[in-house]
C-alpha positions as CSV (number, residue, x, y, z in Angstrom):
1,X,-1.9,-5.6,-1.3
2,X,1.9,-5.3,-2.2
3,X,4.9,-4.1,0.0
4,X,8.3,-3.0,-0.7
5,X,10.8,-5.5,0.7
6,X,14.5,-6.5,0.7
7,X,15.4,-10.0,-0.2
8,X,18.8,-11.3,1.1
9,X,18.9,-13.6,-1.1
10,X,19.1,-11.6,-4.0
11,X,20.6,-8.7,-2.3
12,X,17.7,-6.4,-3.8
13,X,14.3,-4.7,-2.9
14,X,11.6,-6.8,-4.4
15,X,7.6,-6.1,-4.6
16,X,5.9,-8.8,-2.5
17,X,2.4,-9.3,-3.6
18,X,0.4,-10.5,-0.5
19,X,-3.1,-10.6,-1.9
20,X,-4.1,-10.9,-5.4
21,X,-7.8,-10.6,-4.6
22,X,-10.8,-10.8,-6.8
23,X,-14.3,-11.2,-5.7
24,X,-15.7,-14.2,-7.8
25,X,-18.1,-12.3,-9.4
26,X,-15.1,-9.8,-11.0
27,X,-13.1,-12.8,-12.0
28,X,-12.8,-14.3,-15.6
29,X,-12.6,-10.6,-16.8
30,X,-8.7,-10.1,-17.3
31,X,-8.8,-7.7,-14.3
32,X,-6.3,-9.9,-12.9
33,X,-3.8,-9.8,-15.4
34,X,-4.4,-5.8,-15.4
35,X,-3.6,-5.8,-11.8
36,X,-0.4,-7.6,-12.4
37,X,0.6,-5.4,-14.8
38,X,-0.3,-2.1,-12.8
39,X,1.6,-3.6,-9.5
40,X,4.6,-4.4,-12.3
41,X,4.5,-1.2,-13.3
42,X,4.5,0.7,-9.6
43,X,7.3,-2.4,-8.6
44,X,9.6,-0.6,-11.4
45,X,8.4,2.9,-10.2
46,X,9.8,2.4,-6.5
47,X,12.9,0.6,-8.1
48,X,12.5,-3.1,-7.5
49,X,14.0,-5.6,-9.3
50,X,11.3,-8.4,-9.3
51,X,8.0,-9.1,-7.9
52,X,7.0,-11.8,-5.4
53,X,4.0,-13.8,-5.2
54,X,2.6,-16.8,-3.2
55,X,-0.3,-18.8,-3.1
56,X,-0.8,-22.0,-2.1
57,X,-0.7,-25.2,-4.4
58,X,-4.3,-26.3,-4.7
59,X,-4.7,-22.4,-5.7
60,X,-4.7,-23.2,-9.7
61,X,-6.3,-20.3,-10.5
62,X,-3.5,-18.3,-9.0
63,X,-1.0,-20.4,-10.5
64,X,-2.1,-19.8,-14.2
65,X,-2.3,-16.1,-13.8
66,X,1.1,-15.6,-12.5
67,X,2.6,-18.5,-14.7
68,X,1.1,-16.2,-17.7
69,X,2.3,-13.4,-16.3
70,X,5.9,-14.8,-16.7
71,X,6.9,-15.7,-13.3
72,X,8.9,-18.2,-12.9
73,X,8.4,-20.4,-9.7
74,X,10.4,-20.5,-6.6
75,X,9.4,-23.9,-4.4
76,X,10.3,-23.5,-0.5
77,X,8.5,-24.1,2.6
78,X,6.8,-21.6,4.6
79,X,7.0,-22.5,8.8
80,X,4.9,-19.7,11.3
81,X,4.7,-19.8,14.8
């Protein structure tokens, strides 16, 4: 799932990726990557200026993907109540 946002730290709507979710069984395929690049592509449709992703460390999977996707990463911690 993905979502429209506004980050005030870059003063500009961004795509936040929520889920990246693949059943194991659909994974190792690329479908990923073509995911990515069809969220990418409805991100510059709606007008965002980057896209937002998070997953957590031990998530290495995750990590390659969006690493070879291009993103850069942001560290920060995440508190919720």
């Amino acid at each position: 799932t993905f979502t429209l946002e506004f980050s005030t730290w870059d003063a500009a709507e961004f795509v936040h990726v929520d889920c990246l979710y693949l059943r194991p069984g659909a994974r190792n395929r690329s479908l990923g990557w073509q995911l990515g690049k069809r969220i990418a592509s409805e991100a510059l449709a709606l007008g965002a200026r980057h896209m937002q992703f998070q997953t957590p460390p031990f998530n290495e999977a995750a990590i390659r993907i969006y690493s070879a996707m291009g993103a850069r990463r942001k560290d920060k911690v995440r508190f919720y109540a």
